[in-house]
MILOKE-494730 format. One record per residue (C-alpha): residue number from 1; residue in three letters; x negated, y, z. Coordinates in steps of 0.1 Angstrom, whole numbers. Example, Ala and Ser with C-alpha at 12.3 -4.5 7.8 and 13.67 -1.06 7.14 Angstrom:
# residues 2
<rec><num>1</num><residuo>ala</residuo><X>-123</X><Y>-45</Y><Z>78</Z></rec>
<rec><num>2</num><residuo>ser</residuo><X>-137</X><Y>-11</Y><Z>71</Z></rec>
# end
This chain:
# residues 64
<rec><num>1</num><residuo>unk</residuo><X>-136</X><Y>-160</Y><Z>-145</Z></rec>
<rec><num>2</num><residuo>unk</residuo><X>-125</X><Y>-168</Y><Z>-176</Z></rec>
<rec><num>3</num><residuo>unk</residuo><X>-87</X><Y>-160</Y><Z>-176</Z></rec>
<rec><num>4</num><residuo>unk</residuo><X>-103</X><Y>-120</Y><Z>-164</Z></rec>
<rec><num>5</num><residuo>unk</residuo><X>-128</X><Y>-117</Y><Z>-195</Z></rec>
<rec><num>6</num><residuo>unk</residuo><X>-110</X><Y>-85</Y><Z>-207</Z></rec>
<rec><num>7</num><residuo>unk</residuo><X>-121</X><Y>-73</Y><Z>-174</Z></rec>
<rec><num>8</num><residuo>unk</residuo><X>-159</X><Y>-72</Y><Z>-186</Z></rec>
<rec><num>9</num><residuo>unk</residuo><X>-151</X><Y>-43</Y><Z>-210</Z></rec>
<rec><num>10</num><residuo>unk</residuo><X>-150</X><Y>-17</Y><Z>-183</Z></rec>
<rec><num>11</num><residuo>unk</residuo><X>-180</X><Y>-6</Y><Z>-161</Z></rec>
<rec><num>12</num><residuo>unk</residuo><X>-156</X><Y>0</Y><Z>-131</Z></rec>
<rec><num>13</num><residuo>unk</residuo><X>-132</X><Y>-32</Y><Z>-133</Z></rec>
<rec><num>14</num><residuo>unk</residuo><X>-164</X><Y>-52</Y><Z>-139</Z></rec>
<rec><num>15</num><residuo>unk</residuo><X>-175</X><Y>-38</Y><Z>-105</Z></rec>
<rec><num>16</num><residuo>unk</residuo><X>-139</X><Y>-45</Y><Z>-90</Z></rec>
<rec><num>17</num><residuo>unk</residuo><X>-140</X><Y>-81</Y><Z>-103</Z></rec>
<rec><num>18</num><residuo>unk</residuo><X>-173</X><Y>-89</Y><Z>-89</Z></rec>
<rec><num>19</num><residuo>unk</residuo><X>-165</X><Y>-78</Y><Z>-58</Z></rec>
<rec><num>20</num><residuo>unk</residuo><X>-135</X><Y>-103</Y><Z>-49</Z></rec>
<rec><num>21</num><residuo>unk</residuo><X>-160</X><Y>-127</Y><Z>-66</Z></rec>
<rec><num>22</num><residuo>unk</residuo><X>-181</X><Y>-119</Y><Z>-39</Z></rec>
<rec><num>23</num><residuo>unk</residuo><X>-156</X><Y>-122</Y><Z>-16</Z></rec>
<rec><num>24</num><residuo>unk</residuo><X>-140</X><Y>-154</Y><Z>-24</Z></rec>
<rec><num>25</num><residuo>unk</residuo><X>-178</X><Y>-164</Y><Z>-25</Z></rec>
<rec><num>26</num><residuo>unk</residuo><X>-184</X><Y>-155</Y><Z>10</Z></rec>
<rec><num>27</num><residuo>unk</residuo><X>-150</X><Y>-167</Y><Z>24</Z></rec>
<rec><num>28</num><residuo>unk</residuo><X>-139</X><Y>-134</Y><Z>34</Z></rec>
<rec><num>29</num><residuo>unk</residuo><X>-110</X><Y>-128</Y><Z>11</Z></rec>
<rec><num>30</num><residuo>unk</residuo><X>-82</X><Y>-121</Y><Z>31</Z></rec>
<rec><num>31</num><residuo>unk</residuo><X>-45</X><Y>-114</Y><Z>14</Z></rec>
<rec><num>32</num><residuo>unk</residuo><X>-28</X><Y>-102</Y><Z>45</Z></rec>
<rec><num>33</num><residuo>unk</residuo><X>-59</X><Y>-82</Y><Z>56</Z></rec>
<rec><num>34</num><residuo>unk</residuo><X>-58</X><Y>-63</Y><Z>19</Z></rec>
<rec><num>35</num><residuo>unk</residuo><X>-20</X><Y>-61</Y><Z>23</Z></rec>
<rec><num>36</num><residuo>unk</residuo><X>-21</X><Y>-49</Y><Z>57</Z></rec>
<rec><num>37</num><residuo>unk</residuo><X>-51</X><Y>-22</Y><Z>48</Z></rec>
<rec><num>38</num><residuo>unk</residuo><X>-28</X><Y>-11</Y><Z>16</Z></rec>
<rec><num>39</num><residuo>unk</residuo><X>0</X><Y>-5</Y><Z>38</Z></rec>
<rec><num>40</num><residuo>unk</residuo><X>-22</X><Y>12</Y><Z>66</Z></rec>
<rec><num>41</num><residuo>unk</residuo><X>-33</X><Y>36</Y><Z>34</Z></rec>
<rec><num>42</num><residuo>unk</residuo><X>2</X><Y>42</Y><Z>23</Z></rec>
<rec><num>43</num><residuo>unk</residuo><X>17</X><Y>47</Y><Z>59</Z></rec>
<rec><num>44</num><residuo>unk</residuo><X>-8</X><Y>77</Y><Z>65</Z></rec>
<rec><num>45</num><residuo>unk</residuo><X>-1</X><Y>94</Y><Z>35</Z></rec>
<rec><num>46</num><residuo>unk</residuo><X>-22</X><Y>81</Y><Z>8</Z></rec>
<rec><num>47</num><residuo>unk</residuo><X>-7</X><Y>90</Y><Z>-28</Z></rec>
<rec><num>48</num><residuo>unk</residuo><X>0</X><Y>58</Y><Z>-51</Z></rec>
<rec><num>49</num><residuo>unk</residuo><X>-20</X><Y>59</Y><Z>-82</Z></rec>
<rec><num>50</num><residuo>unk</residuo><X>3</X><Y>64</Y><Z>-115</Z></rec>
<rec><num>51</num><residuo>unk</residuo><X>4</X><Y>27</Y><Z>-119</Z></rec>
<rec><num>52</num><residuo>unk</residuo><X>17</X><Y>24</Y><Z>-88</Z></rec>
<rec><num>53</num><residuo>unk</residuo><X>43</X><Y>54</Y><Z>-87</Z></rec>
<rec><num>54</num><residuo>unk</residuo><X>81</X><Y>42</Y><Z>-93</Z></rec>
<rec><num>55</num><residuo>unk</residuo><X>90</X><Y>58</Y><Z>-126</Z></rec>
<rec><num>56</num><residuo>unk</residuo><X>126</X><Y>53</Y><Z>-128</Z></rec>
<rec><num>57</num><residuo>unk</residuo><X>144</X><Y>79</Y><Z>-140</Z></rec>
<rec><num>58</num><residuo>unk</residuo><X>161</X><Y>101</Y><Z>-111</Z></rec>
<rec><num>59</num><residuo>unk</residuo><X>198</X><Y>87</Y><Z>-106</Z></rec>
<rec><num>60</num><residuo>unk</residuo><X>194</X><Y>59</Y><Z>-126</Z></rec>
<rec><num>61</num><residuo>unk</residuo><X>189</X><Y>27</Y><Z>-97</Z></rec>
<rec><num>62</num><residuo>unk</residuo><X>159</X><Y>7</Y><Z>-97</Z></rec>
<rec><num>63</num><residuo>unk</residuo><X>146</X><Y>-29</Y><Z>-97</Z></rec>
<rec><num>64</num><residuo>unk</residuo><X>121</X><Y>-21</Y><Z>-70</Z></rec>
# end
């Protein structure tokens, strides 16, 4: 947990960090299933957060 200690700072990423702690823990950390629930999210609409929004400038061609 070390290499995540900025992490600890923040009430809510604290909580996030736990929880796939937990997970791992527990041996029900599933990449595929987390990809495949992300993509479920985005297929039905779901708006990306502004990390995740593409923020290339219109007409300018992207890395992405």
């Amino acid at each position: 947990m070390e290499p995540r200690a900025f992490c600890y700072r923040n009430a809510g990423r604290t909580n996030r960090m736990l929880e796939l702690v937990r997970m791992r823990i527990n041996l029900a950390d599933d990449a595929d299933a987390y990809a495949a629930g992300i993509r479920a999210y985005l297929d039905a609409g779901g708006p990306l957060t502004a990390q995740g929004a593409i923020r290339d400038p219109v007409g300018t061609q992207s890395l992405r």
